[in-house]
N, C-alpha and C positions, 0 to 999 in steps of 0.2 A: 674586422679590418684593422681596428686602431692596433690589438693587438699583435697583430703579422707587422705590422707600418714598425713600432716600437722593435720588437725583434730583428727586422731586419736592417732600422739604423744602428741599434744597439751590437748587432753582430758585425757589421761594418768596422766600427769605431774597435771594435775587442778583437778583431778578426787582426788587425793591425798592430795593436799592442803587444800580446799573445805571440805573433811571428817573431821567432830569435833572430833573424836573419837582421844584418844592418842593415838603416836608412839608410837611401839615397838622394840627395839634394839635386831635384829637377826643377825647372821649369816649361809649365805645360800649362799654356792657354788655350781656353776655349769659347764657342760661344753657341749656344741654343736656340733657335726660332720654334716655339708649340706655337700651333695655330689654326689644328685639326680638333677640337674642341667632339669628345665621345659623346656627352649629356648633351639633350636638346637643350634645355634652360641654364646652361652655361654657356656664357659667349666673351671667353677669357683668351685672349692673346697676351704669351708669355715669349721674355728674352731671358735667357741666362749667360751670366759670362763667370763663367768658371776660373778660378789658377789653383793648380796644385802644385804641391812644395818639396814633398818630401815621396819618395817611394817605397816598398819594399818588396822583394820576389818571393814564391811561397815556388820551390819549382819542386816538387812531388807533384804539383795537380798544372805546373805552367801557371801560377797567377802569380799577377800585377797587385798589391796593394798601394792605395795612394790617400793622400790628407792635403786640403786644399780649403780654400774658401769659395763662397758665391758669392753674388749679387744679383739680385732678381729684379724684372721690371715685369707688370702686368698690368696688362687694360682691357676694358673690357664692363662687364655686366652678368650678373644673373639675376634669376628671377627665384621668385621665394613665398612662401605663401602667407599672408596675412589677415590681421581679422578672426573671426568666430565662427565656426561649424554652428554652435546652437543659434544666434543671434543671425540668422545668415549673411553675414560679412566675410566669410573667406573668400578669398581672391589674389590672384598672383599680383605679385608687383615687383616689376623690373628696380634693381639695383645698382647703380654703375658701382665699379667694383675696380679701381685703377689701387695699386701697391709697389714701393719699394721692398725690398726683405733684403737681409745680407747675414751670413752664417755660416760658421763650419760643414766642410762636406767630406766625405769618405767614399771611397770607389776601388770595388773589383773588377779586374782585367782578365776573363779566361782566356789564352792563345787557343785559338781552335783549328787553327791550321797556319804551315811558313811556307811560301812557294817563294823562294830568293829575297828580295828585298820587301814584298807585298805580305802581309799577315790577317788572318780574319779573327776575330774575339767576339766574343760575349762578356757586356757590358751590364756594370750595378751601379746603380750610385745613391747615398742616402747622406740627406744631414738633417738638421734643425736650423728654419729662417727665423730670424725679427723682423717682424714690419713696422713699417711705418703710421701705419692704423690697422684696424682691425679690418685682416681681409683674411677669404674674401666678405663681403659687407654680411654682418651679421653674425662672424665668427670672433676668432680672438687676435691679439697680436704677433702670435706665435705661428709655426705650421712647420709641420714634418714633411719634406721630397722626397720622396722615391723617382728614379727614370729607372729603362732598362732598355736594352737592347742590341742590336750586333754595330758592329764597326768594321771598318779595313784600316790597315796603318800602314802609310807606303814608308820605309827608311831609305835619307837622300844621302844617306852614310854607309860606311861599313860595319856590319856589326851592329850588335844591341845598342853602343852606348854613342849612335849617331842620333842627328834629328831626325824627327819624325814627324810627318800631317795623316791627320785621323779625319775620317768622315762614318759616319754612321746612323742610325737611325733611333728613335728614342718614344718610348710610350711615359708619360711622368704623372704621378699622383701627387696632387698638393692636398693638406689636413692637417686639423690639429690635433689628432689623437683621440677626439673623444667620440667616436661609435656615432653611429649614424641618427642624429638630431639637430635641430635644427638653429644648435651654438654649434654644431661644427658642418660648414657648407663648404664641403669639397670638392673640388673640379680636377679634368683628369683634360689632359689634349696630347698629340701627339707631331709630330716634325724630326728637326736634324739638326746635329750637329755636327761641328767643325774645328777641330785642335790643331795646334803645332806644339811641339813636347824639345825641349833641348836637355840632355842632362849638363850639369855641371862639374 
């Protein structure tokens, strides 16, 4: 996993540079509610509020490239195991698990269908957070995001270069990269977000 995580912010960020096409100077907020939590012993509710900045169009395949930053807010808990196997002392123990993070992000846009003003996409998004301590408890102060998912984008314009409000839906991976042990406790949840994009 750490490996796929790595590759795919990595291709993100190169996916973007790589495209000749020129940037486009947008602004595009947005905000995240996870709070469908996959792992039983993860009990993390996450906020993210997204801006992207800059765009670019790859149109052989119809995609959006974008660069933007986060801000993350998380609360929450998990549980983790402690103690000795030989000594019999292992036993779970609840962690509360609350973090700021804030870090560059990168995001693919596939259009997968236009009916007038209304569009559906398939959505990527990957960066690298800082936190504010080491979360979640027991990891590092670093962590990789992945989301993914579809979207609708209604445009209140004519044409590509109007505003636009996105709703969509979103499965996200939080980790720090390093393989499944127990310096890196990763939690996954899922919810929606919600954008408005103006270009400039």
């Amino acid at each position: 996993m750490a490996g796929i995580g790595t590759l795919i912010i990595g291709g993100l960020f190169a996916g973007y540079g790589l495209t000749d096409t020129p940037a486009t100077p947008i602004r595009e907020i947005g905000i995240d509610r996870l709070t469908r939590d996959v792992k039983t012993d993860r009990h993390i509710n996450t906020t993210n509020v997204h801006l992207f900045l800059r765009e670019k169009e790859w149109e052989p395949l119809n995609l959006k490239l974008k660069l933007g930053m986060t801000v993350s807010r998380a609360t929450g808990s998990i549980e983790q195991l402690q103690g000795s196997y030989e000594e019999g002392t292992l036993r779970p123990v609840t962690l509360d698990s609350p973090g700021w993070g804030i870090g560059p992000m990168a995001e693919a846009r596939l259009k997968l269908f236009q009916a007038g003003r209304l569009s559906g996409s398939l959505d990527a998004t990957a960066g690298v957070l800082l936190y504010d301590r080491k979360f979640p408890a027991g990891g590092d102060r670093y962590n990789g995001m992945g989301q993914i998912g579809p979207s609708l984008t209604w445009r209140m314009g004519e044409g590509e270069r109007g505003s636009a409000l996105t709703a969509g839906w979103r499965h996200m991976h939080v980790s720090n990269g390093q393989g499944v042990n127990a310096g890196n406790p990763s939690y996954e949840s899922r919810g929606w977000t919600l954008r408005y994009a103006k270009p400039l």
